[in-house]
ZAMARGU-4260 file (C-alpha; in steps of 0.2 Angstrom, whole numbers, plus 5000, padded with zeros to 4 digits):
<rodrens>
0) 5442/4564/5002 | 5448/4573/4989 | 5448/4593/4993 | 5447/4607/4982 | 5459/4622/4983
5) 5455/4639/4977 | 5469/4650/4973 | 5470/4663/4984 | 5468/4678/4970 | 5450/4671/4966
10) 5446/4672/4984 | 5451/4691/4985 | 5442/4693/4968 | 5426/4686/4975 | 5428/4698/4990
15) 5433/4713/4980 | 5416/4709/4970 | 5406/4707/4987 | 5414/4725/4993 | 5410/4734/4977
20) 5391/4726/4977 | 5389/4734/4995 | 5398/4750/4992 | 5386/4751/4977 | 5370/4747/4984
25) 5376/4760/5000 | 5376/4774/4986 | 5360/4767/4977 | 5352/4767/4995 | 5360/4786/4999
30) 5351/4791/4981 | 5336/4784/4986 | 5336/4795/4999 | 5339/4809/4992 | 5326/4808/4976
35) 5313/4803/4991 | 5318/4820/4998 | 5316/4831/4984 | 5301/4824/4978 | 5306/4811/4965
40) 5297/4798/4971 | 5295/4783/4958 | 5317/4787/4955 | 5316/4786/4974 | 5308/4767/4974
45) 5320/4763/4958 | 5336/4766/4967 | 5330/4759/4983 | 5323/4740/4974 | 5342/4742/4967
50) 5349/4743/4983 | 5339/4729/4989 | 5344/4717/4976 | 5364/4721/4978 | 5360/4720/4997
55) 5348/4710/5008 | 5353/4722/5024 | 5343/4735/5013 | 5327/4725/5011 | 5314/4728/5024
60) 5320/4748/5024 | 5318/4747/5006 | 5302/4740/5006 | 5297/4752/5017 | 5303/4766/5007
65) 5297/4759/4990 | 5279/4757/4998 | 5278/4776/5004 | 5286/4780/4985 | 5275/4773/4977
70) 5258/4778/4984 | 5264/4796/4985 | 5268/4791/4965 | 5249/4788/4964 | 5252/4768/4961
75) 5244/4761/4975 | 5240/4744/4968 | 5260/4742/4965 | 5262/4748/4982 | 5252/4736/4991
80) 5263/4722/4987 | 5279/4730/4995 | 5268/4736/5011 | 5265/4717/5012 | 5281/4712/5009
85) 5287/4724/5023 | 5273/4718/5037 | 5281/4702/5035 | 5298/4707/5040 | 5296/4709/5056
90) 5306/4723/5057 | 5297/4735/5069 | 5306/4752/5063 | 5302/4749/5044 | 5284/4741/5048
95) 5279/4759/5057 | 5286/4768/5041 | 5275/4758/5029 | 5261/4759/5039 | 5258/4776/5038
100) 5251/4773/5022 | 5238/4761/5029 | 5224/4775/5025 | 5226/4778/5010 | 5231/4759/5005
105) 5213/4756/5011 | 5204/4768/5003 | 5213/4763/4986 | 5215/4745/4988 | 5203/4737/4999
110) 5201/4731/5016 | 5201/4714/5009 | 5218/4711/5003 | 5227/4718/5018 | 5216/4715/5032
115) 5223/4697/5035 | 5243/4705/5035 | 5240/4720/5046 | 5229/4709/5060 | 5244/4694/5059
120) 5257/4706/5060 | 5256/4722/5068 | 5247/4728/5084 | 5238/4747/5087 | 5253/4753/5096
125) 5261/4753/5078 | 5251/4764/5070 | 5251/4781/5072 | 5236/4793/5077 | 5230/4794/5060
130) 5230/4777/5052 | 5226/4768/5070 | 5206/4772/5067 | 5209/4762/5050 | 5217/4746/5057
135) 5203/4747/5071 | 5190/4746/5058 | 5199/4731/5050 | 5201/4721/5069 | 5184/4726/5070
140) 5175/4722/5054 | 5186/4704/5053 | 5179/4701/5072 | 5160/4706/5065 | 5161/4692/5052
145) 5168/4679/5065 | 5151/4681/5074 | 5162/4692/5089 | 5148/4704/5089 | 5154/4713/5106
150) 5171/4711/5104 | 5169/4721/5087 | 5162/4734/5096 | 5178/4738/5107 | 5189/4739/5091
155) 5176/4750/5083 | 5174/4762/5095 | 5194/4768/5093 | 5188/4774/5075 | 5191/4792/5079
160) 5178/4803/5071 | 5190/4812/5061 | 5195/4795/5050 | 5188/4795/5031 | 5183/4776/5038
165) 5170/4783/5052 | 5154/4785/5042 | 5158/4765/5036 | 5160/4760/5056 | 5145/4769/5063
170) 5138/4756/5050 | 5146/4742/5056 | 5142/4745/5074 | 5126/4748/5070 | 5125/4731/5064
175) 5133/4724/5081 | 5121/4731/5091 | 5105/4727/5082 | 5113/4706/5083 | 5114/4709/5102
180) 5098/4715/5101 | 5103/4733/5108 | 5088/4743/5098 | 5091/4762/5103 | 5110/4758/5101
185) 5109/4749/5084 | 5096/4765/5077 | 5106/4779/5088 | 5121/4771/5078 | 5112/4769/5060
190) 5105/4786/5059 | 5123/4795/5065 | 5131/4785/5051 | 5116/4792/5037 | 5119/4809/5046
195) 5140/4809/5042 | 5139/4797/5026 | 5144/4812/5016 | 5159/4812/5026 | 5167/4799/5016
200) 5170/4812/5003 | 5188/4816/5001 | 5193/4819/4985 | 5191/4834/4973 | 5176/4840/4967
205) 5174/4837/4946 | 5187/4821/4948 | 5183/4804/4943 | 5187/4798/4963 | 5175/4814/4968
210) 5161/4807/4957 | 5164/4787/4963 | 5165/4794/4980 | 5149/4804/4982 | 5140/4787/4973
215) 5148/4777/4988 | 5142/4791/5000 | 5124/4792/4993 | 5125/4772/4993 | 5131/4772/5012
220) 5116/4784/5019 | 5101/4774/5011 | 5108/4758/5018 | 5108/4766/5036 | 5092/4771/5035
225) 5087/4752/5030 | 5096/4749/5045 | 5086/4759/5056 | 5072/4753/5048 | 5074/4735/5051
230) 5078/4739/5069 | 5064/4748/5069 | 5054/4732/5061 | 5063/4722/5072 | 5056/4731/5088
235) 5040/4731/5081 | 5040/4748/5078 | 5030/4749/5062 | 5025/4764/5062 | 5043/4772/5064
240) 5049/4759/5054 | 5039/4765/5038 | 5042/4783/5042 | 5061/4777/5041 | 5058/4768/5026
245) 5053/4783/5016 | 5069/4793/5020 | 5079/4779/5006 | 5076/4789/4988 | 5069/4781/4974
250) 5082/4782/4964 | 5092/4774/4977 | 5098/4757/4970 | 5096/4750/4987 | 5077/4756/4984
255) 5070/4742/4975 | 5072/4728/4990 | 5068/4740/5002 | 5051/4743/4994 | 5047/4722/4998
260) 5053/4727/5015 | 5042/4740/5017 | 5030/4726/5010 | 5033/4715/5025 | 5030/4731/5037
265) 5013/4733/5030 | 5009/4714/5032 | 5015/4713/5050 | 5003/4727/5054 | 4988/4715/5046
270) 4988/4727/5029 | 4986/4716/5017 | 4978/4729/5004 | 4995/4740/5008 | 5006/4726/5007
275) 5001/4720/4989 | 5001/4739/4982 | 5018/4740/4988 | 5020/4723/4978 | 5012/4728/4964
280) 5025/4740/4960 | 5039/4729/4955 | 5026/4726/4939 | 5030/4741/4932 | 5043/4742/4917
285) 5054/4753/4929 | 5058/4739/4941 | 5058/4725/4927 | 5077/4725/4931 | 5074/4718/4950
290) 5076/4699/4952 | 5068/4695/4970 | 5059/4678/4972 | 5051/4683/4987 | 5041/4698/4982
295) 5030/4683/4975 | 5028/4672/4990 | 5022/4688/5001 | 5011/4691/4986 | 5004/4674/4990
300) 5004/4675/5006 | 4996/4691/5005 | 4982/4682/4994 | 4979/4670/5008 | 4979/4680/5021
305) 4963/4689/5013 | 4957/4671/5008 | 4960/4675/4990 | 4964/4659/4986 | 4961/4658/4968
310) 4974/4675/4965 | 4985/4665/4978 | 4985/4652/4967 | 4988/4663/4951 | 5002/4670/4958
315) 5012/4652/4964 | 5009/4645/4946 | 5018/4662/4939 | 5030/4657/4952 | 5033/4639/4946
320) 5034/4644/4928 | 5046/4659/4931 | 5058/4654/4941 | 5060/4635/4938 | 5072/4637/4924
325) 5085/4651/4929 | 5084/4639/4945 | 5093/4623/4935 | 5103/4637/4927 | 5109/4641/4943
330) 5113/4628/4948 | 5121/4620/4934 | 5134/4635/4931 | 5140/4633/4949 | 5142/4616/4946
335) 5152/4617/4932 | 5164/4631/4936 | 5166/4628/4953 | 5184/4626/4953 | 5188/4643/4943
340) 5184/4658/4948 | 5189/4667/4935 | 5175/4659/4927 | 5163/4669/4939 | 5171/4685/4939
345) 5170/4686/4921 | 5151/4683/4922 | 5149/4695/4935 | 5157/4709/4923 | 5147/4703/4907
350) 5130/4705/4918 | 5138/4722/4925 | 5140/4728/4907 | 5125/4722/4902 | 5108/4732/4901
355) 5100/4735/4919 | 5084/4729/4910 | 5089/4715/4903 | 5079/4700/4896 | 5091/4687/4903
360) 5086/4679/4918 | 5104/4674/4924 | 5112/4692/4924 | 5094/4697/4932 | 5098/4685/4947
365) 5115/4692/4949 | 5107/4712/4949 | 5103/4709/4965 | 5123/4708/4972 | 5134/4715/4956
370) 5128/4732/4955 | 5136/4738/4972 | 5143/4742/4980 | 5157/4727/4982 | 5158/4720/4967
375) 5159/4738/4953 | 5174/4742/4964 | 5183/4728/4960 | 5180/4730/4942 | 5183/4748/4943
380) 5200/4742/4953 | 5205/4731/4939 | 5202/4746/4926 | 5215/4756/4939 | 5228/4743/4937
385) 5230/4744/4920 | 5232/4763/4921 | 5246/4762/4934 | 5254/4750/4924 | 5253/4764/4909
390) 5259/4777/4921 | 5274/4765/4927 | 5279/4762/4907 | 5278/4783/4905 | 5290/4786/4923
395) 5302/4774/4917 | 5302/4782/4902 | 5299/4767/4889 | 5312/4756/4880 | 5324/4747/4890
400) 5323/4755/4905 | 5303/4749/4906 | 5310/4731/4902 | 5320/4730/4919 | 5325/4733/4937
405) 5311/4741/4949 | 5296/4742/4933 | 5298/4725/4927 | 5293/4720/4944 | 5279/4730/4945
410) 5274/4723/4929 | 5274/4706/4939 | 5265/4713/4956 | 5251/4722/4944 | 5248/4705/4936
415) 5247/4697/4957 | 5236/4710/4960 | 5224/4707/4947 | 5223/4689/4950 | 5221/4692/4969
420) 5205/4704/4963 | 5199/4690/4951 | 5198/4679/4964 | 5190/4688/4978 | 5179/4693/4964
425) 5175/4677/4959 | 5173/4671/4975 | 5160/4686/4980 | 5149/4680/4964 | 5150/4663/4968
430) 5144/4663/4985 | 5131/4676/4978 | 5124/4665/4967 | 5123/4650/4980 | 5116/4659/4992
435) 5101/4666/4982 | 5101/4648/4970 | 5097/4643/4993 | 5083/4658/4993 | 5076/4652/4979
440) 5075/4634/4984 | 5068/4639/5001 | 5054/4652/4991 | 5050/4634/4980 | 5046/4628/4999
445) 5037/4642/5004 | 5026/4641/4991 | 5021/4622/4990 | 5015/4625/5010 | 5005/4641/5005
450) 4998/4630/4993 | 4993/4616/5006 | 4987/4628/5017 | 4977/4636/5004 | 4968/4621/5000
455) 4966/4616/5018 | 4956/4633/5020 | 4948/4629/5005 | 4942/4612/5012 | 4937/4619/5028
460) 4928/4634/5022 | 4916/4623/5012 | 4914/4611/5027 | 4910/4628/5037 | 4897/4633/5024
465) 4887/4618/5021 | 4884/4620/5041 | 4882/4638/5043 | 4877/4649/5028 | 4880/4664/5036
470) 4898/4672/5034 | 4904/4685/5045 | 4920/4692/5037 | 4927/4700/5053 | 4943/4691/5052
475) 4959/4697/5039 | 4963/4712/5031 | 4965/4730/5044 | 4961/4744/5033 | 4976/4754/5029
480) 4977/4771/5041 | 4980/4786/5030 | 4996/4798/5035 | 4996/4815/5035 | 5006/4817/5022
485) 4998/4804/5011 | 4984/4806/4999 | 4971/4794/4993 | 4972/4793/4972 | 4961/4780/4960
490) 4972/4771/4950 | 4972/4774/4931 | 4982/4758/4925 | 4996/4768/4922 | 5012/4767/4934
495) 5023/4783/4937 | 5039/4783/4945 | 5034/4796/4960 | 5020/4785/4964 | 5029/4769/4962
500) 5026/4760/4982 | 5014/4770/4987 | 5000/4758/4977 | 4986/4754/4991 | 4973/4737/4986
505) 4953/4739/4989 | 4952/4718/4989 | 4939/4715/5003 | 4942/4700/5015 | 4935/4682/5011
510) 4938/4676/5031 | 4927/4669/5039 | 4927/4672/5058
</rodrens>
């Protein structure tokens, strides 16, 4: 074989260039230091992704850095990529540094995108006091999905008070306890959480965070009051439970399904007459936005319950007519797209932006999971990338200097980052529209066996009547019990928005004993 000599002033060439490549990124690695020091943050990430690049002893300290840089900076969404890239280094000194950012990474970013990273790669003893409570409500909502329920509970109970994330686990624990079928727990839980919801408020009052915060807090209390409620449901509580109920606002967007809930509470108690004026409400022009299939098959089966089968019937051929189409629409979008979920994000923003009282029945159906609190963040995420991607241009000071080095990668991790929110977008409105595209099927169910049983009824009555002639209407509808705080008003065929829910019927029962 033939070999190839190198002549020995390339060799010290090549080495001379290897030693000035190190003794330059030691300086570039020094200044990154320094700039951190003083302040200089997004300078301080520059010269440290230098010194990476000229030298791969700096990388994981360099990520490290550039990840701490970069949220103080203000670009979170930039800095996720290198908190990443660092968890993955395995090196336990520049982990440690870059997970002191886990906080506010989480507030800004998501759960979501680093949840999967910080559970494969780090443990509690990682984290210091502060951040621990965060990565103990990420162990413990990724064990609450997988169905762990009690095992949740033990990484949930080392959130510390004190953490911005507390309200959001007294939620989640909440949640654990009712599926374990622990009542007092699960309502001791929810009503703590409604009680430190405005907790969650951090930022300063008059910002744009301040005002999406204080929307997320409002949000966070009406949804542990329904969880109380449902407990309360749950427990057969009915009474506590409605009480519970009426503690969610009106103007609460989580309102609008509690009402059909409150709905069901009326009906378990044999209040048919309260049940359907509960019902009746979503008829008026204020709640034309809500999409709910259901509210129509407890309306049926309301109607049957009071042997009211000619309304019952009225209201499953309403049913049939308005649902059928937005149905095979459904149905027919997921089919065709199913393999883009870009597609379904780019939906789920058009039917965001589109009027809440829309005409179209297909961004009606998706009202009921786009409007929050998931899915507006995400949207309102994406907006934030292509203002740090504006404040990266203006720190590196445009021309050249944008075009290169640390900001044309950041160009690069922006652009990853809005895929990776694309997609769990997409993947949110997908799974949103074939679960309620499930509901609505199973509703179509429902209603063809009230419809059977309301003609058996029918069949039976008339066998019952040409025996007996007498009717002794003894069985069906409980008259509703009047609170203290409530009031008894005729209805003048006008619905007004403070008395939206509080609708009562006067139907008499058509039972027969």
């Amino acid at each position: 074989m033939k070999r190839i000599l190198i002549p020995i002033w390339s060799s010290l060439f090549l080495a001379s260039v290897a030693l000035g490549a190190e003794a330059s990124a030691s300086k570039e690695w020094k200044d990154a230091q320094s700039y951190f020091q003083t302040g200089q943050y997004f300078r301080a990430a520059r010269f440290a992704f230098a010194a990476s690049q000229k030298d791969s002893k700096y990388n994981a300290d360099a990520d490290a850095l550039i990840t701490v840089s970069l949220v103080r900076a203000g670009l979170p969404n930039a800095a996720s990529y290198f908190f990443i890239r660092t968890l993955q280094s395995g090196n336990r000194s520049a982990i440690r540094r870059a997970l002191t950012q886990t906080q506010e990474l989480l507030s800004s970013v998501g759960v979501d995108v680093l949840r999967s990273f910080m559970i494969k790669h780090t443990s509690l003893d990682d984290y210091d006091a502060y951040n621990r409570s965060a990565f103990s409500y990420a162990l413990g909502k990724a064990t609450l999905l997988e169905g762990k329920e009690q095992q949740a509970l033990n990484h949930l109970s080392a959130v510390s008070s004190n953490s911005p994330v507390y309200a959001y686990t007294l939620q989640l624990r909440g949640a654990a306890h009712a599926i374990l079928g622990r009542n007092e727990d699960a309502i001791r839980e929810y009503r703590t959480c409604a009680d430190k919801a405005s907790n969650i408020v951090t930022a300063p009052s008059g910002t744009a965070r301040y005002r999406v915060q204080q929307n997320e807090a409002e949000d966070l209390e009406s949804r542990c009051h329904a969880g109380e409620s449902r407990v309360l449901y749950q427990a057969d509580r009915f009474e506590e439970a409605d009480r519970a109920f009426d503690q969610i606002p009106k103007n609460s967007f989580v309102w609008p399904d509690i009402l059909f809930e409150q709905a069901w509470n009326s009906f378990a108690r044999r209040e048919y007459n309260r049940s359907l004026g509960k019902l009746v409400s979503y008829k008026s022009p204020a709640l034309a936005f809500v999409f709910n299939s259901e509210v129509d098959v407890l309306r049926a089966q309301s109607f049957l319950a009071l042997c009211l089968y000619s309304d019952a019937n009225e209201v499953i051929n309403e049913f049939n007519g308005k649902y059928s189409r937005v149905g095979e629409e459904v149905k027919r979008y997921v089919e065709t797209h199913a393999n883009n979920l870009n597609d379904f994000y780019d939906i789920g923003k058009e039917a965001l932006k589109a009027p809440l009282h829309t005409k179209n029945q297909f961004y009606r159906i998706m009202n009921r999971f786009i409007r929050g609190p998931y899915f507006p963040k995400l949207v309102m995420a994406e907006r934030a990338l292509f203002t740090e991607l504006q404040s990266i241009r203006n720190l590196a000071g445009g021309g050249a200097d944008a075009r290169r080095g640390l900001p044309a990668f950041l160009d690069q991790v922006l652009g990853w980052r809005n895929k990776s929110l694309k997609s769990l977008g997409g993947a949110f409105v997908k799974n949103s529209l074939i679960d309620y595209h499930s509901i609505l099927i199973s509703d179509f169910e429902k209603m063809a066996f009230i419809k059977l049983e309301m003609l058996s009824r029918a069949k039976d009555k008339l066998i019952s009547q040409g025996r007996n002639k007498s009717e002794d209407r003894t069985r069906g509808n409980v008259e509703p019990s009047r609170r203290d705080d409530q009031y008894y008003w005729s209805f003048n065929g006008e619905f007004w928005n403070d008395e939206l829910g509080d609708y009562v019927f006067g139907l008499e029962s058509q039972c027969s004993s």
